[in-house]
C-alpha positions as CSV (number, residue, x, y, z in Angstrom):
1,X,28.7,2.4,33.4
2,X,29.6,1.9,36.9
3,X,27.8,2.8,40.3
4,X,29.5,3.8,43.6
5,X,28.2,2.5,46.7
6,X,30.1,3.8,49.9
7,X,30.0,0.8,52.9
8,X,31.0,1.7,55.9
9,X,32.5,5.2,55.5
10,X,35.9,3.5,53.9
11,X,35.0,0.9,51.7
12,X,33.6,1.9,47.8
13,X,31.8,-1.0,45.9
14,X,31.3,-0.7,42.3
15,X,28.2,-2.2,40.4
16,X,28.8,-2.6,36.3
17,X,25.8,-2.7,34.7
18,X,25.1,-3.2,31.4
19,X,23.9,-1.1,28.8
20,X,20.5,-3.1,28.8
21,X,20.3,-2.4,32.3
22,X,20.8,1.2,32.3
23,X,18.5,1.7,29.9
24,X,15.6,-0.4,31.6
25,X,16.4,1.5,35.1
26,X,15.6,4.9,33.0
27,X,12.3,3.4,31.7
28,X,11.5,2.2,35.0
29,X,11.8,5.7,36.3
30,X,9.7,6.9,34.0
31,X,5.9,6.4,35.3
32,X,4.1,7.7,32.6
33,X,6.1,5.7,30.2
34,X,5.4,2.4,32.3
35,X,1.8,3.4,32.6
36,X,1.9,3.8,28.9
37,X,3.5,0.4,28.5
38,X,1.1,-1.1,30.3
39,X,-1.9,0.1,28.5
40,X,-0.4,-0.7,25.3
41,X,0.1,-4.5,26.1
42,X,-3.6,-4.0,27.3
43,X,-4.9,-3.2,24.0
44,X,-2.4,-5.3,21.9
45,X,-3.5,-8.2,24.4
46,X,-7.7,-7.5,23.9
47,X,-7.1,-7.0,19.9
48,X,-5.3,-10.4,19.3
49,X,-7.3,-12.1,21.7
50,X,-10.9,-10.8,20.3
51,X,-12.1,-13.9,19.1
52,X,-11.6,-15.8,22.6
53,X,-12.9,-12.5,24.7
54,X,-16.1,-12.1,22.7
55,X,-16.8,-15.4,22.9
56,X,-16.3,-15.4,26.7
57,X,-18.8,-11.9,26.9
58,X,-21.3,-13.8,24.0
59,X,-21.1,-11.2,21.4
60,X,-20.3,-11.7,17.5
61,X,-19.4,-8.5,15.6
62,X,-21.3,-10.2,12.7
63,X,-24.3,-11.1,14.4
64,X,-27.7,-8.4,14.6
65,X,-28.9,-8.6,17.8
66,X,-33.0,-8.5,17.5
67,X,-34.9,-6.2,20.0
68,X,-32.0,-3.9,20.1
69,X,-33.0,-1.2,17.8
70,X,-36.2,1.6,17.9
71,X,-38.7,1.3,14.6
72,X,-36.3,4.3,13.3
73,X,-33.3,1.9,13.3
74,X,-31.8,3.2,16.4
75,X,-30.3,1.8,19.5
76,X,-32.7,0.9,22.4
77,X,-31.8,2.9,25.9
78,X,-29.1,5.9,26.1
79,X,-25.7,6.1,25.2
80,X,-26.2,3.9,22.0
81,X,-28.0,0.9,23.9
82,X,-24.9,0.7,26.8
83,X,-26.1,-2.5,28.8
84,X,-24.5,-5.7,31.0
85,X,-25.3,-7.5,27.6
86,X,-24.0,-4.8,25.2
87,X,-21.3,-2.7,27.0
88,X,-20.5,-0.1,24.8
89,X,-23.7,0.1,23.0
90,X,-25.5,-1.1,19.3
91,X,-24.4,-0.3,16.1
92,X,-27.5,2.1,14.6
93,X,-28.6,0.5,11.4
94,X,-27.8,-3.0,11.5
95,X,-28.0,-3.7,15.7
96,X,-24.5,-5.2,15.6
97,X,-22.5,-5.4,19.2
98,X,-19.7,-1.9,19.3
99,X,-18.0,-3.8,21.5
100,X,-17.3,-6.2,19.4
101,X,-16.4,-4.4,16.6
102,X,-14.1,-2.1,18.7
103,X,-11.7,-5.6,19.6
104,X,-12.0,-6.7,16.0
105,X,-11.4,-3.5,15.0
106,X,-8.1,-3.1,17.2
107,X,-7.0,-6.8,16.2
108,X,-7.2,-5.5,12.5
109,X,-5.6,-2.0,13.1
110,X,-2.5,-4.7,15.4
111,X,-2.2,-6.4,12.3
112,X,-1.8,-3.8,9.4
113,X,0.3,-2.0,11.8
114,X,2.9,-4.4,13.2
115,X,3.4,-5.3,9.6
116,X,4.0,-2.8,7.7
117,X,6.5,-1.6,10.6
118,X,8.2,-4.8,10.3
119,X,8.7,-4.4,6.7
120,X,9.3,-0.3,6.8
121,X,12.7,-1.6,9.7
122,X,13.6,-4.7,7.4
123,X,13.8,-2.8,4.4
124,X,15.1,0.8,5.7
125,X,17.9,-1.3,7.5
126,X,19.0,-3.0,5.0
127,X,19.5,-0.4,2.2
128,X,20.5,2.1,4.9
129,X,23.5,0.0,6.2
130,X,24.1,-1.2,2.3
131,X,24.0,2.7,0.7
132,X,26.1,3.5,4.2
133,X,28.5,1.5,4.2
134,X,29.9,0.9,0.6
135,X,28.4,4.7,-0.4
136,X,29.5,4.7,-4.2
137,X,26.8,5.0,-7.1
138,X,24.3,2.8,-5.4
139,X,24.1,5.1,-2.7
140,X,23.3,8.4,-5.0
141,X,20.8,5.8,-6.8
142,X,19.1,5.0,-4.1
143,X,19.1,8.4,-2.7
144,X,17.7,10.4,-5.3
145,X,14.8,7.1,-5.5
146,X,14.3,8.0,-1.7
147,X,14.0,11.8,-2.3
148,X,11.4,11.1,-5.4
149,X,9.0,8.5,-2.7
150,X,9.3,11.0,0.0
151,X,8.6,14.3,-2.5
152,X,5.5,12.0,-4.0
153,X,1.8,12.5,-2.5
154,X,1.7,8.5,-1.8
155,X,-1.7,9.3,-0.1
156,X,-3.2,10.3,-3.4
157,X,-1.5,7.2,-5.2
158,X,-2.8,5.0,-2.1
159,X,-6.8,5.9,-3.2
160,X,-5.9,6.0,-6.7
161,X,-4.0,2.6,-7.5
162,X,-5.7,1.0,-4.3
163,X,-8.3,-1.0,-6.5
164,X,-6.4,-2.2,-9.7
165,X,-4.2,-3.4,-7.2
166,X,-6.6,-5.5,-5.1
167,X,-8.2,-6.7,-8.7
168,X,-4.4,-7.6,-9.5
169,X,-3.8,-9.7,-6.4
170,X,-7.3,-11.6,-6.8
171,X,-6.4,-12.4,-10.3
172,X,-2.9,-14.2,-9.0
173,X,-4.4,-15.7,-6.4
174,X,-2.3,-14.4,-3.9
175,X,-5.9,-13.4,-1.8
176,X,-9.5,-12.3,-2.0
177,X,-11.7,-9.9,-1.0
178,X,-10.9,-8.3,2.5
179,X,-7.4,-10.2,2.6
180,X,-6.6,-8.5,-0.7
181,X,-7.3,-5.3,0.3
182,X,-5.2,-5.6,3.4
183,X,-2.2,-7.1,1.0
184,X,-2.6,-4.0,-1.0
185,X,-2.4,-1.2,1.7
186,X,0.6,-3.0,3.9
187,X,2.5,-3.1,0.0
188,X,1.4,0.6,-0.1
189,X,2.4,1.7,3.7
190,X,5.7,0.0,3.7
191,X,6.4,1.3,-0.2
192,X,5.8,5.1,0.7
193,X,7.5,4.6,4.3
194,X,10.5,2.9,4.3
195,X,12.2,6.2,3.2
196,X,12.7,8.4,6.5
197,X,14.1,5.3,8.3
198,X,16.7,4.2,5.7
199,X,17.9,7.7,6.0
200,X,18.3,7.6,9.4
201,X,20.1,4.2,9.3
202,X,22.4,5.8,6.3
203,X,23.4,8.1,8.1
204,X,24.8,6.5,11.3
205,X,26.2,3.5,8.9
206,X,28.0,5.8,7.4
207,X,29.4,7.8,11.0
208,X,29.7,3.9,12.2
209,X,32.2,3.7,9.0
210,X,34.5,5.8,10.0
211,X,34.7,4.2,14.1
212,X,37.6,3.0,15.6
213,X,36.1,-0.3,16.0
214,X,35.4,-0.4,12.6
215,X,38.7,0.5,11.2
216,X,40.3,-1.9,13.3
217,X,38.3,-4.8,12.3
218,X,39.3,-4.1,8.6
219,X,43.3,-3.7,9.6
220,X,42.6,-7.0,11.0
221,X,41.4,-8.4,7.9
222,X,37.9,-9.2,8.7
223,X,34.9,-9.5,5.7
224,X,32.6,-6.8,4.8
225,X,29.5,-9.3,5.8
226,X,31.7,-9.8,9.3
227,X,31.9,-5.7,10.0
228,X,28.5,-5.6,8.9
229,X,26.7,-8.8,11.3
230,X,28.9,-8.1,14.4
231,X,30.6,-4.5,14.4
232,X,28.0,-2.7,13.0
233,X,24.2,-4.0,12.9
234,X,24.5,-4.7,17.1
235,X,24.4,-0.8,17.3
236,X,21.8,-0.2,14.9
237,X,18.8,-2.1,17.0
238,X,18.0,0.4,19.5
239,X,17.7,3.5,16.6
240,X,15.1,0.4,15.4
241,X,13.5,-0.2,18.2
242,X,13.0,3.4,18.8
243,X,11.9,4.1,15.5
244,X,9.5,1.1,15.9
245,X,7.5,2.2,18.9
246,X,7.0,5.3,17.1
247,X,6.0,4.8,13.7
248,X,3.5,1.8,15.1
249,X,0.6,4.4,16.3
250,X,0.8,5.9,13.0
251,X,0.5,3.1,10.6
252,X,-2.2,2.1,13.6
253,X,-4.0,5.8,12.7
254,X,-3.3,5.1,8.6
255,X,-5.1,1.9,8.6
256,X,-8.3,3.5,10.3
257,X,-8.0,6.7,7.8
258,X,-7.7,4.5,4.7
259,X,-10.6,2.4,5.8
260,X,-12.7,5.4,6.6
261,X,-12.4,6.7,2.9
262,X,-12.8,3.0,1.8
263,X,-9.2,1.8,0.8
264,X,-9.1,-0.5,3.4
265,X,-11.2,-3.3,5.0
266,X,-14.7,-2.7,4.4
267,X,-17.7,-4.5,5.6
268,X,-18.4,-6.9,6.7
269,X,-15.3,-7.1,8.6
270,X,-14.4,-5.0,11.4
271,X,-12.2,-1.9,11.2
272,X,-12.4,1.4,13.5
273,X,-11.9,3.0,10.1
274,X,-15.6,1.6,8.9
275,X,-16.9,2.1,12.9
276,X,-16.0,6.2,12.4
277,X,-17.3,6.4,9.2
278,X,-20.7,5.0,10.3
279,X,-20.8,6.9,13.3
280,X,-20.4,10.3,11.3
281,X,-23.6,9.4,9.8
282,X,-25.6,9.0,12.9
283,X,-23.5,11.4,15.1
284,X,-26.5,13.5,15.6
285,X,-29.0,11.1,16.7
286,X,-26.2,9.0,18.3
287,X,-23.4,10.5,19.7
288,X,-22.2,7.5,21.7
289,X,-21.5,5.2,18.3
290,X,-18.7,8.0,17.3
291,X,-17.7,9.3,21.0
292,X,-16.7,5.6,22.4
293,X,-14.7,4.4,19.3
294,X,-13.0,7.5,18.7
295,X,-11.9,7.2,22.2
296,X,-10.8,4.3,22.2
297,X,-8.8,4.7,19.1
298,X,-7.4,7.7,20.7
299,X,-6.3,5.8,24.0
300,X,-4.2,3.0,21.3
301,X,-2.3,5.3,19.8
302,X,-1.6,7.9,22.4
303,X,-0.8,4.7,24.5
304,X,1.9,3.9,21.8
305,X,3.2,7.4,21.5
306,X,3.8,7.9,24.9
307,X,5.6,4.3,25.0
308,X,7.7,5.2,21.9
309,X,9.0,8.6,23.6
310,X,9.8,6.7,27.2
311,X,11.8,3.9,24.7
312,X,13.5,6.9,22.8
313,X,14.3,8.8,26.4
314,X,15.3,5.0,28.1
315,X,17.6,4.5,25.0
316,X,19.3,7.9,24.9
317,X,23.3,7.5,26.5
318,X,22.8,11.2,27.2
319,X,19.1,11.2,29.3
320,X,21.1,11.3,32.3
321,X,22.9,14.7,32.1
């Protein structure tokens, strides 16, 4: 794409920019979307970094801070026991730091999240050019596979086989306790979601097929694995980094509802999942303990969502008109 710049009343000067470019001047425009990208390498920032930043503050999400808690188990002062010392309050019950729990339980949600999205892509792109492309039995195969996953209630099958499967993986070896279950539920996320992408990536592997580009790289005698790499996989990457920004906030929101009904992490390990379902217990005689996590759980993920549309909107060759 080219700009026009007029110099001097006669004179036109044209400016190529790339692609890349194009799409980073759309973002740029958009000032929600940067505000939104912002916030989201705020909270990706704080959640991998917990250890170090609640270390440098001197709260432990493990540790029961004494004095911090009435004779009826409750936080000392209002809104939860908000101080310099605590800023977001005490966890009723035990007197552990919510702020400390909230960046562990980001750092967990970061984790569970950007993995299962990594394997949902990897997978979905790679049957979805493969069925795409060569089409033929494996393609109805894998089709009708993809229609049965999608048609089954994988949230039901998630709570059901959740524990022989953490059992199974502690029995290999492969890890224990907390690290099992998080095993389990990335297996499970990625399993039941791979689906809607590879369709998506079918389906333009397949209109890709039929290009000029790609028709003229087979006259000129080039390897299925050559079309593939170079022709058609470069054009592939922004559907997959769209697709990425978006489905992030909602494995993000998965992992917190599959902790809260107890398929996920559990205690003593952090998880905003485990923070909710605590805080429904004492929402009544403490609001704060349920109002501040569910906040900030809200802020990730609309954060992501709102980055994930400017991406999609950045990305689109037609934003323009």
């Amino acid at each position: 794409m080219a700009d026009a710049t007029v110099i001097d009343n006669d004179v036109v000067e044209v400016a190529q920019r790339t692609p890349k470019q194009i799409a980073w001047g759309r973002f740029k425009r958009n000032k929600v979307g940067v505000f939104a990208g912002y916030a989201s390498i705020f909270f990706v920032f704080v959640g991998f970094f917990a250890p170090i930043i609640t270390r440098l503050v001197g709260v432990n999400p493990r540790d029961i801070y004494e004095g911090t808690l009435s004779d009826f188990a409750m936080p000392l002062g209002p809104w939860g026991g908000i101080s310099w010392a605590h800023p977001l309050g005490i966890e009723p019950g035990t007197g552990r730091d919510v702020f400390a729990l909230a960046l562990y339980g980001a750092r967990t949600s970061f984790i569970v999240a950007i993995i299962a999205s990594v394997g949902t892509i990897a997978i979905g792109m790679l049957v979805g050019i493969a069925t795409g492309y060569f089409k033929g039995r494996v393609d109805s195969s894998v089709g009708r596979f993809a229609d049965f996953l999608m048609a089954f209630p994988g949230t039901f099958m998630i709570i059901a086989l959740s524990l022989p499967m953490v059992q199974r993986i502690e029995a290999i070896g492969i890890a224990h306790d907390n690290a099992a279950r998080l095993v389990v539920l990335v297996l499970f996320l990625v399993f039941f979601g791979w689906t809607g992408f590879y369709r998506l990536i079918r389906s333009q592997a397949m209109s890709m097929r039929e290009r000029d580009f790609v028709m003229a790289a087979q006259a000129m005698g080039a390897s299925n694995w050559r079309i593939i790499v170079k022709e058609i996989l470069p054009n592939l990457w922004p559907t997959a980094i769209v697709f990425i920004s978006l489905v992030l906030p909602g494995y993000i929101a998965a992992e917190a509802t599959f902790s809260f009904l107890g398929v996920g992490v559990q205690a003593p390990e952090a998880t905003f999942g485990l923070i909710l379902a605590d805080g429904v217990t004492y929402w009544r005689e403490d609001p704060a303990f349920l109002l501040i996590p569910s906040f900030i759980l809200i802020l990730i993920v609309l954060s992501l969502n709102l980055l994930g549309d400017a991406v999609r909107d950045a990305l689109d060759p037609k934003a323009d008109r």
